[in-house]
C-alpha positions as CSV (number, residue, x, y, z in Angstrom):
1,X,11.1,-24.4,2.7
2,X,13.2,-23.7,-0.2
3,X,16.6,-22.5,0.3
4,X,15.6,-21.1,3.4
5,X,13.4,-19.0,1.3
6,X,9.5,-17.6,2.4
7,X,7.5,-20.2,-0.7
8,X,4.1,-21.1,-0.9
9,X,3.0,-24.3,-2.7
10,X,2.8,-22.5,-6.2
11,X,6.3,-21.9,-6.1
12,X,6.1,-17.6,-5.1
13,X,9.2,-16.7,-3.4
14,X,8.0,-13.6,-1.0
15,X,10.5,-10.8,0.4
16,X,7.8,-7.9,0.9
17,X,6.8,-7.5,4.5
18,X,3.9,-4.8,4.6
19,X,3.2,-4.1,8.4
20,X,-0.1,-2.4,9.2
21,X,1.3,-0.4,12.2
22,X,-2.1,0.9,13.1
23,X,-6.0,0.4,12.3
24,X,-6.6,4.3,13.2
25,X,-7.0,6.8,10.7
26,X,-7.4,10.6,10.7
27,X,-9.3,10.2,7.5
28,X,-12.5,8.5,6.6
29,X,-12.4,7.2,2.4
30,X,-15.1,5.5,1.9
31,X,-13.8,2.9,-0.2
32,X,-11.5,1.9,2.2
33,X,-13.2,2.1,5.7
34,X,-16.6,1.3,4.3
35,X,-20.0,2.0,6.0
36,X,-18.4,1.3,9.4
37,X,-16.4,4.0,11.4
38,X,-12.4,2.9,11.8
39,X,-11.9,1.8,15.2
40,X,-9.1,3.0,17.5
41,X,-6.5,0.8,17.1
42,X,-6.4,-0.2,20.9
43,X,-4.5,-3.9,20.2
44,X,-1.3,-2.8,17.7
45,X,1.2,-4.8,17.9
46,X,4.5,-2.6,20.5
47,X,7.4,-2.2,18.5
48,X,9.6,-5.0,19.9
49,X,7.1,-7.8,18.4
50,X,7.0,-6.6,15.0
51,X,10.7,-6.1,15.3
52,X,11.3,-9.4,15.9
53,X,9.1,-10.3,13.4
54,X,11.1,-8.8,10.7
55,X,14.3,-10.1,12.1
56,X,13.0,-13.5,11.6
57,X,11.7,-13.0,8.3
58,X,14.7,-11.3,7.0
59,X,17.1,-14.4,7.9
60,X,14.4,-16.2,5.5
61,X,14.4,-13.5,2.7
62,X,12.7,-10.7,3.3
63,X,14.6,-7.3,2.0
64,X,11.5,-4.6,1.9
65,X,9.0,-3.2,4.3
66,X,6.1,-1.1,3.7
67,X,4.9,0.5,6.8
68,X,0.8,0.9,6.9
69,X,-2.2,2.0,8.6
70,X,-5.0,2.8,8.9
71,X,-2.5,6.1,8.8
72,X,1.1,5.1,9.9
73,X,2.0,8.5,11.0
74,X,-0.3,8.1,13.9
75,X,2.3,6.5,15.6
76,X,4.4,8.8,17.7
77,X,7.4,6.5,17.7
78,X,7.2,6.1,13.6
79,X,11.1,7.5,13.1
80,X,11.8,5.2,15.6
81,X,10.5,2.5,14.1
82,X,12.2,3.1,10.8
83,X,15.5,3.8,12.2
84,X,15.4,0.2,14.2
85,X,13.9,-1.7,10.7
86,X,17.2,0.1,8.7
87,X,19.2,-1.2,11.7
88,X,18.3,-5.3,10.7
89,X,20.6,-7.2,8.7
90,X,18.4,-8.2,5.4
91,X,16.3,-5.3,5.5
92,X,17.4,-2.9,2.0
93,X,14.2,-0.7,1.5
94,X,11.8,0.4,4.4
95,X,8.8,2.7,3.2
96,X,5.3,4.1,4.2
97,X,2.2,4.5,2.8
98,X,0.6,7.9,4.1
99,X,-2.3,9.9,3.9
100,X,0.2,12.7,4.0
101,X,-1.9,14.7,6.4
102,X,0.9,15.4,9.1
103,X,3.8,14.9,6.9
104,X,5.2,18.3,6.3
105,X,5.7,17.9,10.4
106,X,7.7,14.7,10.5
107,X,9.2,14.3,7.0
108,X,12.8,15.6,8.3
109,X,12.6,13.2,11.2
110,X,11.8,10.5,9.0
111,X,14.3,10.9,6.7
112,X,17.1,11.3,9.4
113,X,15.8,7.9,10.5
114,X,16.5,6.2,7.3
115,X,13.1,6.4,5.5
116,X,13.5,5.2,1.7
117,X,10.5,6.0,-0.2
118,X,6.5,8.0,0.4
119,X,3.9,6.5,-1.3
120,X,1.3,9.3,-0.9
121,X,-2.5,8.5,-1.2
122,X,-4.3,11.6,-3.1
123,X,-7.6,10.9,-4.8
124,X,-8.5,14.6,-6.0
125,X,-6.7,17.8,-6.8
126,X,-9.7,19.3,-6.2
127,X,-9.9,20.6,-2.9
128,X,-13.3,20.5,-2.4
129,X,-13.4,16.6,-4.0
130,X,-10.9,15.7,-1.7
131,X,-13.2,17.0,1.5
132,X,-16.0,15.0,0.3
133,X,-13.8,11.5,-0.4
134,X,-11.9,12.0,3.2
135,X,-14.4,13.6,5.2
136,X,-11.3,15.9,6.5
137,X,-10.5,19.3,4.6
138,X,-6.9,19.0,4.4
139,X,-6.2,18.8,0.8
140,X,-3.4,21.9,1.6
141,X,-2.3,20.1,4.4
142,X,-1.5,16.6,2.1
143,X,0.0,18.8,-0.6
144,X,2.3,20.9,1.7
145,X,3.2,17.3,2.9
146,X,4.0,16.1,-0.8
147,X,6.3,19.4,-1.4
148,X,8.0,18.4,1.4
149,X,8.8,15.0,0.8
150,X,10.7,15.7,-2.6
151,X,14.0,15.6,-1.9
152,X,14.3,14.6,1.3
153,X,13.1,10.7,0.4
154,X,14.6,9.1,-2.4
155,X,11.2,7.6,-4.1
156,X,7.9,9.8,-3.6
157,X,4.8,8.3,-5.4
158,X,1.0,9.1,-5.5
159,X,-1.7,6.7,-5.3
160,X,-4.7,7.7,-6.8
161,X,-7.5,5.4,-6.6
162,X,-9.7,5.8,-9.6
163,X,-13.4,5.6,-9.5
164,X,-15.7,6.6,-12.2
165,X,-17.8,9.5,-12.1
166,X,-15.2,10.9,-8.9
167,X,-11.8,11.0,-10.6
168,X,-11.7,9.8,-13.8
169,X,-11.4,13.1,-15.2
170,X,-8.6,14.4,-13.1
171,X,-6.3,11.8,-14.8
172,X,-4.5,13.9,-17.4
173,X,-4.0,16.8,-14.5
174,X,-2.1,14.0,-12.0
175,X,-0.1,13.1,-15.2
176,X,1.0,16.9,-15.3
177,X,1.6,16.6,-11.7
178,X,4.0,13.6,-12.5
179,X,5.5,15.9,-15.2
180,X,5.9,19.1,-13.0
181,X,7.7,17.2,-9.6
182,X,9.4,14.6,-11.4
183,X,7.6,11.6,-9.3
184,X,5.7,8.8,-10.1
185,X,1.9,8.9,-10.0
186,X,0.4,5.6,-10.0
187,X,-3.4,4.6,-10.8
188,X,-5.2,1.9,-9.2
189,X,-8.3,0.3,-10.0
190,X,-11.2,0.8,-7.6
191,X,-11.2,-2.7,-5.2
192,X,-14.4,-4.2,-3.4
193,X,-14.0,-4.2,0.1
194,X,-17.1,-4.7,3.0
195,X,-19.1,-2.3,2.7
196,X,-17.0,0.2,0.6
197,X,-20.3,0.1,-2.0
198,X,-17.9,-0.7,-4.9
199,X,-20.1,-1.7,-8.2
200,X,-19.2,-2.3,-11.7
201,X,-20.9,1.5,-12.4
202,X,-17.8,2.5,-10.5
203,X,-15.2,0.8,-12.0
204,X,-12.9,2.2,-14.6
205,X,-9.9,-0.4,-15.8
206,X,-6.4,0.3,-16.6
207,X,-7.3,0.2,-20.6
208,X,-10.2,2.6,-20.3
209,X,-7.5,4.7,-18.0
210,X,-4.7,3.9,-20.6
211,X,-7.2,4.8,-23.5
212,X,-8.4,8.2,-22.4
213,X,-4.7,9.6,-21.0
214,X,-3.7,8.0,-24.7
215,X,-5.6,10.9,-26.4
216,X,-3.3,13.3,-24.4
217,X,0.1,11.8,-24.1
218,X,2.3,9.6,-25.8
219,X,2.9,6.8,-23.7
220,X,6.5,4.4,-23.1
221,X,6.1,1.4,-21.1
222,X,9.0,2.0,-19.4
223,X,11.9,-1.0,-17.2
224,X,10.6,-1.2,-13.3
225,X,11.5,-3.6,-10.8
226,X,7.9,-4.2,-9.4
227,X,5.5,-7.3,-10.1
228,X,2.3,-5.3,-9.2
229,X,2.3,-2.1,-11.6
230,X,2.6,-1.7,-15.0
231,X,4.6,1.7,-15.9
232,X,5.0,4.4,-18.6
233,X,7.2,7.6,-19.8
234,X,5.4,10.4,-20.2
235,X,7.1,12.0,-23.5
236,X,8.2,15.5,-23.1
237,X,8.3,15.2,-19.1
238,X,10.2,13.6,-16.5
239,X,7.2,12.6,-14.8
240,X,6.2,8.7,-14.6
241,X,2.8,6.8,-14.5
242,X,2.0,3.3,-13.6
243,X,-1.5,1.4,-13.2
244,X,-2.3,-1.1,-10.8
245,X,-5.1,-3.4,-11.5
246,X,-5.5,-6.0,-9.5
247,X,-9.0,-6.5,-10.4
248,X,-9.1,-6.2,-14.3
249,X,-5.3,-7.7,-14.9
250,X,-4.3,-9.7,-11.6
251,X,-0.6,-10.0,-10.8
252,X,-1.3,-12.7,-8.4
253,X,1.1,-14.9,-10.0
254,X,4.1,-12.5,-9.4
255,X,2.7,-11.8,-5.7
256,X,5.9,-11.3,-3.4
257,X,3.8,-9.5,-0.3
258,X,2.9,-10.9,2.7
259,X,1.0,-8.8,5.3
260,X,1.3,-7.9,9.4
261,X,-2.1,-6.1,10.6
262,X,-2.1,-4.1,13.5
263,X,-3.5,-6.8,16.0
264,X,-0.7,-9.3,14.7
265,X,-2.3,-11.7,12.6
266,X,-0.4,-12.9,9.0
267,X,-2.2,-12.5,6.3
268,X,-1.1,-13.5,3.0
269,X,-3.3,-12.0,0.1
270,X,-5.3,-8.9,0.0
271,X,-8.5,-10.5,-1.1
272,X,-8.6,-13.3,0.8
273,X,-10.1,-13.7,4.4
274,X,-7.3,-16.3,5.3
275,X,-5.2,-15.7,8.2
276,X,-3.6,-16.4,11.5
277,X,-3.1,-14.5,14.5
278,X,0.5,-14.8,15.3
279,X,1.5,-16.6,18.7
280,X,4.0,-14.3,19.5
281,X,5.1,-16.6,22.8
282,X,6.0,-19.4,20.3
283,X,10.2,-20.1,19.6
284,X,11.8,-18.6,16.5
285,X,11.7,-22.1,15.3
286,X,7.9,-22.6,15.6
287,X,6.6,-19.0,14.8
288,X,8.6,-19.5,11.4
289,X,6.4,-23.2,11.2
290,X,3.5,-21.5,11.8
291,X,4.5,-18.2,9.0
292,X,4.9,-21.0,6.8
293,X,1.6,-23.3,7.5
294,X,-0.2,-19.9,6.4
295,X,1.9,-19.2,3.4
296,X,1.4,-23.0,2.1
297,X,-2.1,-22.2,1.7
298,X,-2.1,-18.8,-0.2
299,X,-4.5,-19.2,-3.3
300,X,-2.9,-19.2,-7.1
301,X,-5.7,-16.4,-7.7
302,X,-7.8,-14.0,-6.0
303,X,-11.4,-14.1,-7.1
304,X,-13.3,-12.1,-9.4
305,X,-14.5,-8.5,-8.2
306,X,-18.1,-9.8,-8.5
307,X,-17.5,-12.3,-6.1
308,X,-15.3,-10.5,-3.9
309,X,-18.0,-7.6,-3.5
310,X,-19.7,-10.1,-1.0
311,X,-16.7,-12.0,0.1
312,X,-15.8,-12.1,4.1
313,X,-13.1,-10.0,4.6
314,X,-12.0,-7.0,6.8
315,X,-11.9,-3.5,5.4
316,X,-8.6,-2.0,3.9
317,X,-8.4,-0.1,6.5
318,X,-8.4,-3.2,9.6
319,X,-6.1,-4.7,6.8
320,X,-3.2,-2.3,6.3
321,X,-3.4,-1.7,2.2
């Protein structure tokens, strides 16, 4: 191991922990449960194994953590678990990725515990769009939740996943959304998952994104720390947008993430079906071996959407995006 350093054999130095604290999920997006109903998440990991977890990992690099579901909020002891990660020496960033469904309840409790950023999923601002991706008519509910979280976190983004003939032509109105709240929004390319029926009908890439918002806005690719989106200043708002594509322009070779799911196994690429179920009884010494043994064998690249559409792999939501 490198300097003590989280390397696989391609030289990737990773220091982004995302934990999926939960399988569960009060909402049911098709492209990221599939065609089979979420199942209660009856085997997360308790709080004191993913603790130590982190404590380990942090000694060896790690600095951020991204706190996933399913929907992270369904855990009742979530400000707890924030205020225990902000507590570990290493550990500079901890953030959650939320439906945003119950945050307008918790957000003050989260941000007394230590909470640094709110990365907010919200595939419509159309109310009755967003009933028909989620299967939950909350859309008032999420944005109440988004209002609230200005402010009181120092980062608040919105992921929008973008599928054609859905979304697409809400894109200019989430880059006035940008504008009006001052946050980021952030685009991301429609991924095949089991059974999520992704298809290249579906697809729309970051140029065709780029290109259409281009015929609206001027566009500055604008300085971000982060290997996985690509960003822009809107000019003539303080808004910000970014794309993610992972399918039509990989970042795989600036990959930093490695990934926790909810019944403790490490898993090491999004879009690959290669893990290991922790063995949690194991020493400090040999859990790290064993963290490592996985990580060794994490892929260059990820493969094509056309093959991954009938790859093995768990759904996003049994993965923890």
């Amino acid at each position: 191991m490198a300097q003590g350093k989280l390397v696989d054999s391609y030289g990737r130095i990773h220091s982004y922990l995302r934990i999926s604290l939960t399988s569960a999920c009060n909402f049911k997006c098709g492209y990221c449960v599939g065609d089979s109903p979420s199942k209660p998440a009856t085997s997360s990991l308790d709080m004191s194994s993913f603790l130590r977890v982190v404590r380990l990992l942090a000694v060896h690099g790690v600095s951020k953590v991204r706190l996933t579901g399913g929907e992270p909020t369904l855990r009742p002891d979530l400000p707890e678990i924030v205020s225990n990660l902000k507590a570990i020496s290493g550990i500079r960033h901890v953030g959650i990725t939320t439906n945003g469904f119950v945050l307008s309840r918790i957000a003050g409790s989260l941000a007394s515990a230590g909470l640094d950023s709110v990365n907010i999923s919200l595939d419509s601002l159309v109310p009755g769009k967003f009933a028909f991706i989620t299967k939950v008519d909350g859309f008032a509910r999420v944005w109440k939740g988004m209002e609230a979280s200005i402010g009181l976190f120092p980062t608040v983004k919105l992921n929008v996943v973008v599928m054609n003939g859905f979304n697409e032509d809400e894109l200019a109105n989430f880059v006035e959304v940008a504008g009006k709240f001052s946050i980021t929004v952030r685009f991301i390319e429609y991924m095949p998952f089991p059974g999520n029926a992704w298809s290249l009908r579906k697809f729309i890439s970051l140029e065709d994104m780029k290109k259409r918002l281009l015929e609206r806005f001027k566009l500055i690719p604008a300085v971000a720390k982060d290997p996985i989106a690509e960003y822009y200043e809107v000019v003539g708002q303080t808004g910000r947008i970014g794309f993610i594509s992972s399918i039509s322009q990989p970042f795989c070779e600036a990959c930093n993430r490695i990934r926790l799911t909810s019944d403790g196994s490490l898993k090491v690429c999004l879009h690959d079906n290669e893990e290991r179920k922790l063995d949690l009884t194991l020493s400090d010494e040999e859990l790290l071996r064993e963290i490592q043994a996985v990580l060794v064998r994490k892929r260059l690249q990820h493969d094509p959407a056309t093959d991954l559409v009938a790859a093995p792999n768990r759904s996003m939501v049994n993965i923890g995006g």
